[in-house]
C-alpha positions, 0 to 999 in steps of 0.5 A: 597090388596095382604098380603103375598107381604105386608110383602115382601115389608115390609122386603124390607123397612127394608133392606133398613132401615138396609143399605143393599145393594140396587141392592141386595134387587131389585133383591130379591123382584123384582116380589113384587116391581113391583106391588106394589099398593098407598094402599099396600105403605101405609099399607108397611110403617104403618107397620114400624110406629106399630114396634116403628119407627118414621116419621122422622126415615122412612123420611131417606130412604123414597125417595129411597124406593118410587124411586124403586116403582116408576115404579109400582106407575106410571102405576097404574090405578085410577079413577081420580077425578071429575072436582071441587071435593076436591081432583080435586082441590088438583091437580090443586094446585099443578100444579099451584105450578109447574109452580110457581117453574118452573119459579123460575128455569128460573130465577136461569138460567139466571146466574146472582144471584146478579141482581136477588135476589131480584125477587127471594127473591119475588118469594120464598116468595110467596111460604109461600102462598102454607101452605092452602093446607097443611092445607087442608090435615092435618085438612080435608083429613088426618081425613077422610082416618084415620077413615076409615082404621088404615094404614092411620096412615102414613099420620104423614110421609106425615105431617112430609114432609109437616113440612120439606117443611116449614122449608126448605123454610123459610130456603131458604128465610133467605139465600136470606135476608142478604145483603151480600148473599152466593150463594152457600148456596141459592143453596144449600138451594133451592135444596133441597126446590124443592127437597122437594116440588116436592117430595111432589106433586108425593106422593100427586098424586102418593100415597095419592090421589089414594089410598083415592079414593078407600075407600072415598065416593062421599058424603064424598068428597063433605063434605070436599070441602065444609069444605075447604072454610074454607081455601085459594085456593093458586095460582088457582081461588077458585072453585065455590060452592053450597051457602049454609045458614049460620048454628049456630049449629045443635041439636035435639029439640022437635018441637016448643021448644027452647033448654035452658041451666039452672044452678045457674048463668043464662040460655043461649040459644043454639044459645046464647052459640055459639055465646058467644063462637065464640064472644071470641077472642081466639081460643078454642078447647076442647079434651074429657077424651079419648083424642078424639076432641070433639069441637072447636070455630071459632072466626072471625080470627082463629089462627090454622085452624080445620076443621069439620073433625077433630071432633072425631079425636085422638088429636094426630093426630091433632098434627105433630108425632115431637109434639106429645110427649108433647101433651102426657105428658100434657095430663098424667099429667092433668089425674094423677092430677099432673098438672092443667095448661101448658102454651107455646107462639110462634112467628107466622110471627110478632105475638106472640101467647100465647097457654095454656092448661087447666084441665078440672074436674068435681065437684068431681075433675076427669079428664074430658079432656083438654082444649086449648086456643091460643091468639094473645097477640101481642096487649097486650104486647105492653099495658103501662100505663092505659086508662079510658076513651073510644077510639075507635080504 
């Protein structure tokens, strides 16, 4: 990591910021261009992020920047993954996306939108199957790369393209639905979603994966692999693993003995609460009094996806950067005793989903952290009336 030419690219990324002339600033930082590094392009834009600048400020000038480095970034050297490694697997995905794309392409070629929007109001649809991957960054990987080196707060720009790549599909999806379709706004829309797509796979294999691969360790990789059959393998075959038995949780116990949580209204086995926990249908995770995820349920069908990963990881960054001003506020208020509860609900696909935040204080009333609870209330809604009497579903 070269730190003098750090902070050249640095004032590169502000002239551009600034909108200054391009060919001019090429040729001024030329000699520090053309070795720029994954990890030098990481530490460049974090630099950015400290200075008060937002992802989605960054986001305006970032394609252009990565073009110019875009020389250097090719040519660099890394040790590419191991057959079936999580980052290997990463990559296969994103071939397999590719090819997804390049056959929509070839429908689009053939020139006759009215005939074939049907196959392709089908074909983008599937794309929605490509989120476990983006998942399997923001809750797997982004939670490795940031504990080991404090540039890895970057990854909120990356998370922020992923939230772009969301919105520019569902964008895409609704231009095909209406019966009366504007091909010029499908067009519009679908060029800008493989714009975005495309972008995403050559900063995933460009920028991230080699710059991951000099500082995570092969025990660490093989960690989030098996974390990440937590999670859907979109387009490839799922990769075989080692099975391993079914843990309900680890703790250190004297041998022979039987860890007991006692208070004034029953005991409970350690493996009893965890069972109790994971029984409810609700999703819970809880965020200690220095904002850092201590502990999160997995009830049969989690709503948001956490990953071991993410314990001990700063509850900001278990949010997108857009998000993380309400996640602050809630928090502030909990902690000055203003507020005790802040309640939100959602429309996932035809789900509603309801998501409180609950202070959590101890017996003299200080502030202990936060607890958030999310729930499919779809069902209860649609409640009327009374059953008392036993019906199985």
């Amino acid at each position: 990591m070269d730190a003098q030419r750090i902070d050249k690219l640095t004032e590169y990324v502000q002239g551009v910021l600034d909108g200054k002339d391009g060919t001019m600033l090429y040729k001024k930082y030329y000699d520090d261009i053309e070795k720029v590094t994954p990890g030098e392009t990481f530490e460049v834009f974090f630099q950015h992020l400290k200075r008060g600048l937002m992802p989605k400020d960054i986001l305006k000038i970032l394609d252009k920047v990565i073009h110019v480095f875009n020389i250097s970034l090719s040519e660099f050297s890394w040790d590419k993954p191991l057959k079936d490694s999580f980052p290997d697997t990463l990559m296969k995905e994103n071939r397999a996306l590719v090819n997804k794309l390049e056959n929509i392409k070839e429908i689009i070629k053939r020139k006759d939108f009215k005939n074939n929007k049907t196959e392709l109001l089908k074909r983008i649809e599937e794309l929605q199957d490509f989120n476990p991957h983006y998942l399997k960054k923001e809750n797997i990987l982004f939670p490795y790369l940031e504990k080991k080196m404090e540039k890895f707060e970057g990854l909120k720009i990356m998370w922020s393209l992923h939230d772009e790549a969301r919105a520019a599909l569902k964008e895409t999806i609704d231009s095909l639905r209406p019966d009366e379709t504007d091909e010029t706004k499908f067009n519009i829309a679908v060029g800008n979603l493989f714009f975005i797509l495309y972008g995403l796979v050559y900063k995933e294999e460009m920028i991230l994966l080699p710059a991951a691969m000099e500082v995570i360790k092969e025990e660490e990789w093989i960690s989030m692999k098996e974390q990440s059959y937590e999670y859907a393998f979109p387009f490839i075959d799922k990769p075989q693993n080692i099975e391993k038995d079914e843990k309900v949780g680890d703790i250190t116990v004297k041998e022979g003995e039987t860890f007991i949580i006692k208070s004034e209204t029953g005991e409970l086995s350690f493996e009893q609460v965890l069972l109790l926990f994971n029984s409810l249908p609700v999703d819970l995770s809880y965020v200690d009094e220095n904002n850092k995820l201590k502990f999160f349920t997995r009830p049969k069908d989690r709503i948001f996806p956490r990953s071991p990963a993410s314990i001990g990881r700063n509850v900001e960054n278990c949010h997108p950067a857009e998000s993380v001003h309400v996640v602050s506020e809630i928090i502030e208020e909990f902690r000055q005793g203003r507020k005790d509860e802040a309640t939100f609900w959602i429309q996932m696909k035809e789900k509603t989903i309801l998501i409180q935040y609950f202070a959590v204080r101890n017996s003299p009333g200080e502030y202990k952290g936060v607890l958030e609870v999310s729930q499919d209330i779809t069902g209860i809604k649609k409640l009327e009336g009374e059953r008392r009497l036993l019906q199985w579903k």
